[in-house]
C-alpha positions in Angstrom: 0.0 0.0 0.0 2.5 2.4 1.0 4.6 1.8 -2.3 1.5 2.5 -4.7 1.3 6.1 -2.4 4.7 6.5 -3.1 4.4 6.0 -6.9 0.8 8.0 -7.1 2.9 11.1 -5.1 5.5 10.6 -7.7 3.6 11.0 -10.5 1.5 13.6 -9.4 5.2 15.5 -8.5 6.6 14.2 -12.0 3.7 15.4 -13.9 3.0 18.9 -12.1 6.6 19.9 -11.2 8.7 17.5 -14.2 11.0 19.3 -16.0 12.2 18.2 -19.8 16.1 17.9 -19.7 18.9 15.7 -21.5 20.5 12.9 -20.0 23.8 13.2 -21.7 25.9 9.9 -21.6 29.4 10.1 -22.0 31.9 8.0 -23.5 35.7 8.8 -23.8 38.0 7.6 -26.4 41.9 8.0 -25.6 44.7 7.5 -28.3 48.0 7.7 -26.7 50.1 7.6 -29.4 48.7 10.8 -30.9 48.0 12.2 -27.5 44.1 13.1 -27.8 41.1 12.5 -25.7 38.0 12.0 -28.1 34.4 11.9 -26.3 30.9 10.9 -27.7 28.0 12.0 -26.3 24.2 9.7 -26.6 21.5 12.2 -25.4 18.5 10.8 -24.0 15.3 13.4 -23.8 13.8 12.5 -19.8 11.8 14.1 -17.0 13.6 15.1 -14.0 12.8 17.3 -11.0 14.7 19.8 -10.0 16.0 21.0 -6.8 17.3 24.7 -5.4 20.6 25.6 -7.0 23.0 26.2 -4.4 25.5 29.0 -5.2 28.7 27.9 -4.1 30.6 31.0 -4.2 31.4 30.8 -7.4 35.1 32.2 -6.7 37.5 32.8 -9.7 40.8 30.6 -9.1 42.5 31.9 -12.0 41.0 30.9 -15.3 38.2 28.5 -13.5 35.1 28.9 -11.5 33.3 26.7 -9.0 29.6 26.7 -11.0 26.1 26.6 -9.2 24.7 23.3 -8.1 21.6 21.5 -8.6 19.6 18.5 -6.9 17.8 16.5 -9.8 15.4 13.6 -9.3 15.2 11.3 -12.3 13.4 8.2 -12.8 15.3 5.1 -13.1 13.8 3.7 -15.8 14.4 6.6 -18.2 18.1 6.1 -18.1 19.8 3.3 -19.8 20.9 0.7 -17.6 24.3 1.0 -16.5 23.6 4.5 -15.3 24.0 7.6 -14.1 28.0 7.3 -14.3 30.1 9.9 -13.0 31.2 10.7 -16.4 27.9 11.2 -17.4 26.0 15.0 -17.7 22.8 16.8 -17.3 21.7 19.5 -19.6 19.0 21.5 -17.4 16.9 24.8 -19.1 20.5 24.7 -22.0 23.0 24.8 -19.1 25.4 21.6 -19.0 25.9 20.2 -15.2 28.2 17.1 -14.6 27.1 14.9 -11.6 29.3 15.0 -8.9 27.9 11.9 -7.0 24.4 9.7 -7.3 22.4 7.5 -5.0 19.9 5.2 -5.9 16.0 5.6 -4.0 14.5 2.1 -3.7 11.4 3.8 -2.3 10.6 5.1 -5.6 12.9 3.7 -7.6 14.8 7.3 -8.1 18.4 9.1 -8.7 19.0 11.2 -7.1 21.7 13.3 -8.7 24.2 15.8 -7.2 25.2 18.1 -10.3 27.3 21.3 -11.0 27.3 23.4 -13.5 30.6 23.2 -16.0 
């Protein structure tokens, strides 16, 4: 009982407060011998929602910046099966985030994804 209450909330939350986003996945290709690192990207169109960026100071260290993060919620079953992977990326409102770190939600069978903003 208390998992279809849990899935009815979701999809209520989903459906109401869902964003459209890209689920980037990201594979790297490196040739020594000429010395580059090629990447390939498979976007995958999903529904996540999306939590409070948190502004982390975003302090200039030369030619970088630490970027605002984001919480976002995605549904298992949208991404392909050996993900989220730290390699992997977000593409929220045309602003690219890289996760940082992931967790799996049994409860509702969730990511939840820890991004920042490259």
């Amino acid at each position: 009982m208390v998992t279809g209450l849990i899935e009815a909330d979701l999809g209520v939350a989903f459906a109401d407060l869902g964003s459209e986003m890209v689920y980037r996945v990201v594979s790297t290709t490196v040739d020594v011998d000429a010395g580059t690192v090629t990447e390939t990207w498979d976007d995958r169109d999903v529904v996540g929602l999306v939590g409070t960026v948190r502004d982390e100071g975003i302090e200039p260290a030369g030619e970088q910046t630490r970027g605002a993060k984001l919480q976002v919620l995605v549904r298992s079953e949208e991404l392909p099966a050996d993900c989220p992977a730290l390699t992997d990326r977000v593409i929220v409102r045309g602003e690219e985030y890289a996760i940082e770190e992931f967790r799996y939600m049994s409860e509702g069978g969730l990511f939840d994804l820890a991004v920042r903003r490259r």
